[in-house]
C-alpha positions, 0 to 999 in steps of 0.5 A, spaced: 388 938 745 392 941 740 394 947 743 396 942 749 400 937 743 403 943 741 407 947 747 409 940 748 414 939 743 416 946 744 422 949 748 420 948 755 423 955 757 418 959 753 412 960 757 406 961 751 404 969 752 397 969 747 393 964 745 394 959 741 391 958 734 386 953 736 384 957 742 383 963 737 378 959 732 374 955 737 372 963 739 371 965 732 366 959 731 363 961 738 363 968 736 359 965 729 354 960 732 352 966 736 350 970 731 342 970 731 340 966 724 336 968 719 328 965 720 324 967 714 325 961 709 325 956 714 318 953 718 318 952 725 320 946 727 325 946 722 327 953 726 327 950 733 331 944 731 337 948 728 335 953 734 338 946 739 344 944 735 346 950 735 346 951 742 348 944 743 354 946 739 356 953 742 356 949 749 360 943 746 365 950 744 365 952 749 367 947 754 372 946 749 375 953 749 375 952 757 379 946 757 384 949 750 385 955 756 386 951 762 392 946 759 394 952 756 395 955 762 397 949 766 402 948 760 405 956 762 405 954 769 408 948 768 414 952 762 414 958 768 416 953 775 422 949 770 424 955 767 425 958 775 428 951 777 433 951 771 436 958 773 436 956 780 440 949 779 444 953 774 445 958 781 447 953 785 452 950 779 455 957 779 455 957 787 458 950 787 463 952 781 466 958 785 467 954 792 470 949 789 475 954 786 476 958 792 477 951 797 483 949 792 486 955 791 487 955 799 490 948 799 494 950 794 497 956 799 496 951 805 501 947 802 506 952 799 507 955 805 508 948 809 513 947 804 517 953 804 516 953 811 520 945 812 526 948 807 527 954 811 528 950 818 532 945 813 536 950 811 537 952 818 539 947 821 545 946 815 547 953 817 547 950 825 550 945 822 556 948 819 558 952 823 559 947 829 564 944 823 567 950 822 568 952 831 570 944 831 576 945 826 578 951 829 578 947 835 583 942 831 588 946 829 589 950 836 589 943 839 595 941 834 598 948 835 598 947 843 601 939 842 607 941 837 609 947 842 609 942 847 613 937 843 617 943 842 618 945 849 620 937 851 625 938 846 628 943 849 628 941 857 635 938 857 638 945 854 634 950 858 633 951 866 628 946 869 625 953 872 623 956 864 622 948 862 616 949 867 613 955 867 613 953 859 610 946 861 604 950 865 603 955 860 602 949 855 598 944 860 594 951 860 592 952 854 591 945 853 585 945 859 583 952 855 583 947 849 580 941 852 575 947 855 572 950 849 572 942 845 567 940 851 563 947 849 563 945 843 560 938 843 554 941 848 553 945 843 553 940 838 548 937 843 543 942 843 543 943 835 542 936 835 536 936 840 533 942 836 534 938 830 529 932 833 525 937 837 523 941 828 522 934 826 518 931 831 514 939 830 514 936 823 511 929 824 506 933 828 503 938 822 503 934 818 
């Protein structure tokens, strides 16, 4: 019982590898009532009496040494499989640990890349953008040139022959087709940047 009590308080992890101090003495007290005893002074009923306690004490020490090493190994079989459980948690705990780093660490990629991605298409889509601006200014000034040549050709038909008045007068109405031409191709273009756009969006809204 003491040796039981005593791996009890101790440190679960250690697994008890000699016998304990109790075990020890109940076999130093065994060894000592095994001895043959000296018989000369005693007559002998008195020596067969002593004779019966002492093999009533070496059984009664001897299922005690019995059940002293039995809870003894139980208790190092019981400190051997919590100590495997402990290190196999502990294990576990580190396996937990490192996937939960390596999950986060993706995610973490996942939503860099998905954000570098959607300022890459809007950076696109304002350089579109201002190019179309720029071509429709372009556009513009031709327009406003071809509309003062033509207020300067008016200008001079009370001056000029009618014949140079309307070969001037069809240069101007074709460049003013040739205007009209390129305004309409760049509002198709302006058309199809703004599909693009909704089509990136709606992608956008899809991935997300």
């Amino acid at each position: 019982d003491l040796e039981h009590d005593h791996s009890k308080h101790t440190n679960l992890s250690t697994i008890p590898s000699s016998p304990s101090r109790r075990v020890q003495e109940l076999r130093e007290r065994r060894k000592r009532l095994s001895e043959p005893p000296d018989y000369s002074n005693r007559a002998g009923s008195s020596g067969s009496i002593t004779s019966s306690a002492r093999l009533q004490s070496l059984a009664e020490y001897d299922t005690a040494l019995a059940e002293s090493e039995t809870k003894r190994q139980r208790q190092a079989e019981e400190n051997r499989l919590n100590t495997l459980k402990n290190d196999e948690n502990d294990l576990m705990e580190k396996r937990r640990e490192k996937f939960k780093t390596m999950f986060d660490n993706e995610n973490q990629k996942y939503d860099k890349s998905k954000q570098e991605k959607v300022e890459s298409r809007q950076e696109k889509a304002k350089s579109r953008q201002e190019e179309v601006e720029s071509r429709q200014e372009k556009v513009k000034s031709r327009q406003e040139e071809v509309e003062s040549r033509q207020e300067k050709v008016k200008s001079r038909q009370d001056v000029e022959p009618r014949q140079e008045v309307e070969s001037r007068q069809e240069k101007g109405d074709s460049k003013q087709e040739e205007v009209e031409s390129r305004q309409e191709e760049v509002e198709s273009r302006q058309e199809k940047v703004k599909s693009r756009q909704e089509v990136e969006s709606r992608q956008e809204e899809i991935e997300s």
